[in-house]
C-alpha positions as CSV (number, residue, x, y, z in Angstrom):
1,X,0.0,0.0,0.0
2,X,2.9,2.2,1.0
3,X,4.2,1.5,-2.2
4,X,1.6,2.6,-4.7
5,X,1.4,5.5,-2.7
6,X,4.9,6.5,-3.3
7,X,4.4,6.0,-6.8
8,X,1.4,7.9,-7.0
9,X,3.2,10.6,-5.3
10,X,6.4,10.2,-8.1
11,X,4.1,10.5,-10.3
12,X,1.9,13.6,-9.2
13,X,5.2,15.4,-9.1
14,X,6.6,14.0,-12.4
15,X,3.1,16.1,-14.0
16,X,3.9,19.4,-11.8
17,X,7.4,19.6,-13.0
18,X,6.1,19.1,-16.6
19,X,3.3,21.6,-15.9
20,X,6.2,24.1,-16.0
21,X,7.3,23.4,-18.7
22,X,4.2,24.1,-20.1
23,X,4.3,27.8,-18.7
24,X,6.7,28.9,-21.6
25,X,5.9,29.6,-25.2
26,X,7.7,32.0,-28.1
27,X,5.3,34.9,-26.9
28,X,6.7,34.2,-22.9
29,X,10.5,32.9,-23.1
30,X,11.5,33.7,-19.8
31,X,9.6,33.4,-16.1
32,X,10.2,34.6,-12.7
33,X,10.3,32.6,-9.5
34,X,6.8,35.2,-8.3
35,X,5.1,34.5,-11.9
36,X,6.1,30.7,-11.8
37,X,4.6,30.6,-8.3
38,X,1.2,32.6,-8.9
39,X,0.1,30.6,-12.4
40,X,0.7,26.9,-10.6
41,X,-1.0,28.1,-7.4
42,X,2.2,27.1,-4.9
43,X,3.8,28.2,-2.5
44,X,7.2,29.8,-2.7
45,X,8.8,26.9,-1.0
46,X,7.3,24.2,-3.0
47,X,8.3,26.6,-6.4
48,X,11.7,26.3,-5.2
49,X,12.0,22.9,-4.9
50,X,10.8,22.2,-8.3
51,X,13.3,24.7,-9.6
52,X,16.4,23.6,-8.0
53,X,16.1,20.5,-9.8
54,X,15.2,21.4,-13.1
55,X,17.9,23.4,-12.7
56,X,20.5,20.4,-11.8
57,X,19.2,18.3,-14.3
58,X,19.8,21.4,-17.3
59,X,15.9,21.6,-17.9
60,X,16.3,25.4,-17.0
61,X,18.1,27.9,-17.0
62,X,18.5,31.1,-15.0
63,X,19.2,34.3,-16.6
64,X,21.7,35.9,-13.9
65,X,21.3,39.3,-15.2
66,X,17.5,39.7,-14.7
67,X,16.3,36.4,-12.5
68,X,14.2,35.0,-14.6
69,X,14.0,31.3,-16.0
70,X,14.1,29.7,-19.5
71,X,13.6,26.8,-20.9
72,X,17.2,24.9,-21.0
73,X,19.8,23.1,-23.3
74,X,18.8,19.3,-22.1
75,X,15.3,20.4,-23.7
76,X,16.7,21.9,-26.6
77,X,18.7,18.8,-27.6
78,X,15.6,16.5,-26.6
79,X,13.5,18.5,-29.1
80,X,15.8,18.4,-31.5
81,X,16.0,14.3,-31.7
82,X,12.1,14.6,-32.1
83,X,12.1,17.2,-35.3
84,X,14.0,14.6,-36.8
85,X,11.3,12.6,-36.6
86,X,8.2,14.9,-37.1
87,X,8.7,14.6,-41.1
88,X,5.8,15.2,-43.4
89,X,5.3,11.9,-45.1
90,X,6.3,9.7,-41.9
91,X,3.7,11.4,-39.5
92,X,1.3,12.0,-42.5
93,X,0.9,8.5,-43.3
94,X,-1.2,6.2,-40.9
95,X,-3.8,9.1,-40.5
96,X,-3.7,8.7,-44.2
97,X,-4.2,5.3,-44.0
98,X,-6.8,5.3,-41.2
99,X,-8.9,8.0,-43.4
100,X,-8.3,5.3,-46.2
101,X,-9.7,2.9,-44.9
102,X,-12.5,4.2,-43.1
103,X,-14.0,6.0,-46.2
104,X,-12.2,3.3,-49.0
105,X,-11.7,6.4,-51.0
106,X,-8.8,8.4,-52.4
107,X,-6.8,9.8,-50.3
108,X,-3.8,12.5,-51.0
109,X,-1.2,15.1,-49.9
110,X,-0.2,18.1,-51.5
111,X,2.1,20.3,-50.9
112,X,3.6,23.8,-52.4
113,X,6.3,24.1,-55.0
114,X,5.9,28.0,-56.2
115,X,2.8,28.5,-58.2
116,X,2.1,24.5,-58.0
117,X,0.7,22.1,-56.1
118,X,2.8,18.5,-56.0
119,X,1.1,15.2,-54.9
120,X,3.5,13.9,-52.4
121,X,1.4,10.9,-51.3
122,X,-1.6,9.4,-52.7
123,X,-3.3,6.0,-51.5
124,X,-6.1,5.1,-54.4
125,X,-9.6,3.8,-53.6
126,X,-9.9,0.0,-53.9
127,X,-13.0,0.6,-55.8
128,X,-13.6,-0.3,-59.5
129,X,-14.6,3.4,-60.3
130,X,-12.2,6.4,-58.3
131,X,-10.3,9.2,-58.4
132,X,-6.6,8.9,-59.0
133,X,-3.9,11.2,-58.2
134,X,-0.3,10.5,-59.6
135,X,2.3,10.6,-57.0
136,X,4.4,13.7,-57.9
137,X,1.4,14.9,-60.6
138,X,1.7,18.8,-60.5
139,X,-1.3,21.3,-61.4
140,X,-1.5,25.1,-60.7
141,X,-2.0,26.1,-57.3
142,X,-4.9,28.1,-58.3
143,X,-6.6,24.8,-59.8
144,X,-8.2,22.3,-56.8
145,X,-9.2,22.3,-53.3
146,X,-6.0,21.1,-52.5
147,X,-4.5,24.5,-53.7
148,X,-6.9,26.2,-52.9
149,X,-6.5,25.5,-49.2
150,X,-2.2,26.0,-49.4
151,X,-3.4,29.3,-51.3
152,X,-5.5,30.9,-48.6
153,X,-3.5,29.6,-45.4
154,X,-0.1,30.9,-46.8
155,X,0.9,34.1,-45.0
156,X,-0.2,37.1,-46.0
157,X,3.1,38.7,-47.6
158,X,3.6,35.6,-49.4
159,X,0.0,34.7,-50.6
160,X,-0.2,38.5,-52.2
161,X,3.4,37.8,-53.8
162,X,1.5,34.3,-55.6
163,X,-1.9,36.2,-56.0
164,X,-0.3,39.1,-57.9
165,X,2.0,36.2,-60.5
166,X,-1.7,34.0,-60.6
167,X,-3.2,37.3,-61.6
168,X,-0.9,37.1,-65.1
169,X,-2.0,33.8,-65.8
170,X,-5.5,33.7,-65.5
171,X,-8.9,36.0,-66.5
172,X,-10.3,38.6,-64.6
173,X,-13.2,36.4,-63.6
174,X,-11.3,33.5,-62.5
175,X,-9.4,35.7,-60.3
176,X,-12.7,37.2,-59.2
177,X,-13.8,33.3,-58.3
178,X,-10.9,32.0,-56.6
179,X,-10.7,35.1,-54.1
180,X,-14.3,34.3,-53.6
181,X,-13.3,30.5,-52.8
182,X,-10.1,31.7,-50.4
183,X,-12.7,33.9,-48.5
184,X,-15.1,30.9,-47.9
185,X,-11.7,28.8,-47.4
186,X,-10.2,30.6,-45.1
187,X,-13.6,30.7,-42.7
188,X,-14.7,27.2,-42.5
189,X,-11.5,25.6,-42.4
190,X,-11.8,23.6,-45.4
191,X,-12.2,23.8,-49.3
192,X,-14.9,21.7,-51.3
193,X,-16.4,23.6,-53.9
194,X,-16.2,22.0,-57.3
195,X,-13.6,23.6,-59.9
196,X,-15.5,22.0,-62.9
197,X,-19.2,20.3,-62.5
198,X,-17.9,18.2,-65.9
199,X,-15.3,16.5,-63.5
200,X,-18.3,14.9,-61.6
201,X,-15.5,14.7,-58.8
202,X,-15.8,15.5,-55.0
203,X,-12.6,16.5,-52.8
204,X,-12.4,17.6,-49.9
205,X,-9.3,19.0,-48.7
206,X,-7.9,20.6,-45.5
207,X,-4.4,22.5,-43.9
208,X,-1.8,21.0,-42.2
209,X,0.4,23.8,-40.2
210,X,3.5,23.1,-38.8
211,X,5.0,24.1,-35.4
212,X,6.2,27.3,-36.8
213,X,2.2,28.1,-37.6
214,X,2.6,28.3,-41.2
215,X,0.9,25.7,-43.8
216,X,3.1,22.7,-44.6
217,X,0.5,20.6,-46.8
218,X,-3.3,19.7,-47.8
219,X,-4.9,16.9,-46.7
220,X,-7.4,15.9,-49.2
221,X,-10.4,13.1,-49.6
222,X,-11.3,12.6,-53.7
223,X,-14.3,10.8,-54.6
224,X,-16.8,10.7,-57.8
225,X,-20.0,12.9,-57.2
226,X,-22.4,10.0,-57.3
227,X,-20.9,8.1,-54.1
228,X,-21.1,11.3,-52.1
229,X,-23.8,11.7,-49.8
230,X,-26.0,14.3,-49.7
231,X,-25.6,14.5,-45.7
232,X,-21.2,14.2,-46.2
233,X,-21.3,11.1,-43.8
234,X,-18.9,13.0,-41.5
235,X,-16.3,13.3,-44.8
236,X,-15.6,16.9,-43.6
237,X,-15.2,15.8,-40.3
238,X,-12.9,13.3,-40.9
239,X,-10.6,15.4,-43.5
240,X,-10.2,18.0,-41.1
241,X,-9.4,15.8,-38.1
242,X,-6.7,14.3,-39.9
243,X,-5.3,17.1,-41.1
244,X,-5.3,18.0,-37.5
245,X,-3.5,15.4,-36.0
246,X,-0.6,15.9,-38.8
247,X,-0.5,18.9,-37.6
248,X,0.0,18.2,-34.1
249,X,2.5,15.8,-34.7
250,X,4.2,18.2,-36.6
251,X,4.4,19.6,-33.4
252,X,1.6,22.3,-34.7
253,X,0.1,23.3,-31.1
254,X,-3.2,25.8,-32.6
255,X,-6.2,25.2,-33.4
């Protein structure tokens, strides 16, 4: 009994210490011993105690001039083994898989290249009659949900910079029609308007944001228009929840 309750205890403490960690972000590098004390709710003594040994075991860092803590090296170097694993294709591809599965549909990634959208990964319906997507096919960003949704969630000095070139290459009331789309885009979350009624194609396509914040890839779900339910059978849904998880594993932490 006295046993669990020691390891209860190890592991109560094991959460406060990471709860600190959780205190810093880009917009708040550096904390005080008072500000570190008033957002977990402790007392002074109990701050200190937490902070010596962070501070043996290099997991902070104290800025002598000011005070004030940061996040330390030990971190640093821990985060840096797990970038090397937070690639694109390698986190993208058993949400891909699971969305594959669960809808038997076709199921792709694209990503940016300029003013063109690349198929990076592309996992074909099983059934007799899909949508297929050549890995490495490359189309116009301005073309497809898929671009339209890298299109809209660049940032904002860099999607003018692509609007302006698209502008050259394209009629006034295309241009007209795709800002239309980005506007629609950019507040639901998701693209699935139809670029061409002749295609008789559905896709529905989402962003994937990397820990930086900016858009990394589209997520998207291709099927033709007659297997599409009227009612989306939670196809939006699932899209954007996938292309939420790559994004957290990317180590994307927004919403």
């Amino acid at each position: 009994m006295c046993k669990d309750s020691n390891t209860r205890n190890s592991i109560k403490s094991i959460e406060k210490a990471l709860d600190i960690f959780l205190l810093f972000s880009s917009e708040v590098p550096e904390l005080s011993h008072t500000e570190i004390t008033k957002k977990m709710g402790w007392s002074a003594t109990t701050t200190s105690r937490y902070l010596t040994a962070l501070l043996k075991k290099e997991f902070l860092v104290k800025n002598e001039e000011n005070g004030k803590y940061h996040l330390g090296y030990l971190l640093y170097r821990i985060g840096s083994i797990a970038k090397q694993q937070m690639n694109l294709p390698a986190v993208s591809l058993p949400v891909m898989e699971r969305l594959h599965d669960k809808t038997n549909e076709t199921v792709h990634l694209f990503v940016r290249d300029g003013l063109s959208r690349i198929c990076l990964k592309c996992l074909e319906s099983r059934q007799a009659i899909r949508m297929s997507v050549s890995q490495g096919a490359e189309e116009p960003i301005w073309i497809g949900n898929t671009g339209c949704v890298l299109l809209t969630f660049e940032n904002e000095e860099e999607q003018e910079l692509l609007l302006k070139a698209i502008k050259e290459k394209i009629s006034e009331k295309e241009m007209i029609y795709l800002k239309q789309r980005m506007q629609k885009v950019s507040a639901s979350g998701y693209s699935k308007d139809p670029d061409d009624e002749e295609d008789h194609c559905v896709c529905i396509a989402a962003p994937i944001f990397g820990a930086d914040g900016s858009i990394q890839a589209s997520l998207g779900l291709s099927l033709p228009d007659f297997r599409y339910p009227g009612d989306d059978c939670g196809y939006i849904e699932l899209v954007m929840e996938g292309a939420a998880e790559i994004s957290k594993g990317l180590g994307y932490s927004g919403k």
